[in-house]
N, C-alpha and C positions, 0 to 999 in steps of 0.2 A: 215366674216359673221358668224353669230353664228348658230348651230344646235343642235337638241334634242338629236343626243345619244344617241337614244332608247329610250326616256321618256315612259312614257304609260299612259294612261287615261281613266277608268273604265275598265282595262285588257284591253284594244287596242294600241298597238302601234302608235305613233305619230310620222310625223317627218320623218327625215332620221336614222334610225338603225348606220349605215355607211355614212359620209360624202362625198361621189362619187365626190360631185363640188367641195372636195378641195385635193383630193386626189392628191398624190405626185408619186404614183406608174406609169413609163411609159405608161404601157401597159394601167390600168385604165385613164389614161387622153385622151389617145389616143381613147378608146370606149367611152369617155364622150364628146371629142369634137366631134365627128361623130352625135352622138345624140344629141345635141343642136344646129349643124351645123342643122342637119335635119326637127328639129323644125321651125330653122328660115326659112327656105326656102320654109316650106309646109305653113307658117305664111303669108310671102312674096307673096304665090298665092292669098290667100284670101282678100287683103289688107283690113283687116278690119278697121271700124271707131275706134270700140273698143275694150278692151277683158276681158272676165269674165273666171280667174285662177278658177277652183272647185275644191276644197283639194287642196290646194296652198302650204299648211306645212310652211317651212320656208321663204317663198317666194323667193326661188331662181331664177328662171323662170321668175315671175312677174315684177322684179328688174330690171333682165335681158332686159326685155322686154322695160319695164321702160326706162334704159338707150338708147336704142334705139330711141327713140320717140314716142314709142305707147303709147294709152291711156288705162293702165290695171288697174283693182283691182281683189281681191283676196278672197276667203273664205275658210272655214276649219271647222269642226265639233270641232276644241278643241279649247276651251282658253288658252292653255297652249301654244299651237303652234302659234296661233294668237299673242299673248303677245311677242314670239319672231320676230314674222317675223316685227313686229308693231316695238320693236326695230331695226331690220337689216334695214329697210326702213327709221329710224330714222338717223343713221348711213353715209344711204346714199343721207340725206336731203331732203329725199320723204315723203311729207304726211302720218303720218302711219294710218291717217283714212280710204286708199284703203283697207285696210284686214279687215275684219270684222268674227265674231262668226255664224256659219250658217252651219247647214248638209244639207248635198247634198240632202237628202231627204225633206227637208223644204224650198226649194228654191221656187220661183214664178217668173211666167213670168212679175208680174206687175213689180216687185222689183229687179230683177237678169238678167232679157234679155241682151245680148250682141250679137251685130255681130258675134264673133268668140266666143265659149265655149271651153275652153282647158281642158281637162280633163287627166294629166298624171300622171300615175302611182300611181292610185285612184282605179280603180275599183278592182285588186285582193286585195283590205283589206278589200272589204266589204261582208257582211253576204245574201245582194240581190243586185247585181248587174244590176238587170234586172229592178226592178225600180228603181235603180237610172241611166240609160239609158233613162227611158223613160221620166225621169226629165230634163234630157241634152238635150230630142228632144223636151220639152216645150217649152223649155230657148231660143233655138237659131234658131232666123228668117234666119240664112242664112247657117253658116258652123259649126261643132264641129270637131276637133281636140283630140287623143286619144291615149294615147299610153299605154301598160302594157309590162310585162317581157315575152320575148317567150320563152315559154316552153319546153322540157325539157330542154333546152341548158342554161337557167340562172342559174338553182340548180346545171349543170355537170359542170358549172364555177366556180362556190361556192367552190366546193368539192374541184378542182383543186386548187384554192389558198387557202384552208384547212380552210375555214369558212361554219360555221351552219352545221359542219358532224353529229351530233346526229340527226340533221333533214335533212338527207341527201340531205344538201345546199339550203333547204326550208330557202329563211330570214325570221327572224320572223315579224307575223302579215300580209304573204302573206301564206290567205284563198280560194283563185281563181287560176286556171292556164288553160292558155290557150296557144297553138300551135299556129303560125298566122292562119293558116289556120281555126281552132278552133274561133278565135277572129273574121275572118272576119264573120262566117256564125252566129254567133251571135250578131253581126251589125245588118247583112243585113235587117233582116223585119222592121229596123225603121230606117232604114239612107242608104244613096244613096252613094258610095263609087268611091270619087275620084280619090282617088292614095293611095297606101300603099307601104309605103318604110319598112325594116329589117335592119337598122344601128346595129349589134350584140349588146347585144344579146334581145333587145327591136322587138316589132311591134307599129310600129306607122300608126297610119290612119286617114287620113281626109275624109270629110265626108258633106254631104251638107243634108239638112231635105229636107224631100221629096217633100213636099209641097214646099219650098225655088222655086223662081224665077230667073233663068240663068238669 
């Protein structure tokens, strides 16, 4: 599957900087299957009918899910990235009409509602996180799905395999950081928090809308 490399688009990074899903380093496959292991299984509670990717990037995830059975599409604030994942989906003889061109902040519940909202490793690139939060709790009648890098332990990993040292293992285009503990209290006033798993060096969290119906 192909990935951006760092592409950038109006000075924002797109994409994966570093390709983690194809990484051949032990150690990183071994922290990536943990984390996609974790995915599937916080997925697996929700069983949803459907799923709406938010910053999908290359549609790794999506595909993924794809393959599985579920019923996913995808969105992304760039065309550049859309344009790939619309290939990699092509690739894997999926529809590449699932991805479509759309920021997280233009999203609508007429248009974009899904069962499950997945929102991974989206919110620390953005400049307000807070509402595009509150656009994730429009969208989803039942669960949102979440995950960003925990803090400081993803930069003290960087350093260690001797990448982004001039930004003391800051990657680039991540604007946000949060601690889990940090991520969960900034949840909490708009989403009801089901389980939160720490597969290193990620937080991931599901999450049901308040309002939502056990």
């Amino acid at each position: 599957m192909k990935a951006s490399g760092g592409l950038t688009q109006n000075k924002i990074v797109i994409g994966n900087s570093y390709n983690k899903y194809a990484a051949r380093n032990p150690l990183i496959k071994l922290l990536m299957n943990h984390f996609l292991r974790t995915l599937d299984e916080l997925i697996a509670k929700t069983n949803p009918l459907n799923i709406h990717e938010v910053g999908c990037g290359e549609g790794f995830l999506a595909l993924r899910w794809r393959k599985q059975g579920l019923d996913v599409r995808g969105s992304d604030f760039s065309k550049k990235i859309i344009e790939i994942a619309r290939d990699n989906a092509v690739s894997q003889g999926v529809e590449p009409e699932i991805f479509k061109v759309r920021s997280i902040y233009d999203l609508s519940p007429e248009a974009d509602s899904a069962e499950l909202l997945v929102c991974c490793e989206v919110l620390e690139h953005l400049e307000d996180p807070l509402a595009a939060l509150k656009v994730l709790k429009s969208l989803a009648p039942k669960y949102v799905l979440l995950s960003v890098p925990q803090e400081p332990l993803w930069r003290i990993l960087n350093v260690m395999r001797g990448k982004y040292l001039g930004e003391w293992g800051n990657t680039p285009g991540h604007i946000q950081h949060w601690s889990r503990k940090e991520f969960i209290t900034f949840l909490q006033p708009f989403l009801s928090i089901v389980e939160v798993r720490s597969p290193l060096p990620w937080t991931i969290v599901l999450c049901r809308t308040k309002n939502a119906v056990a």
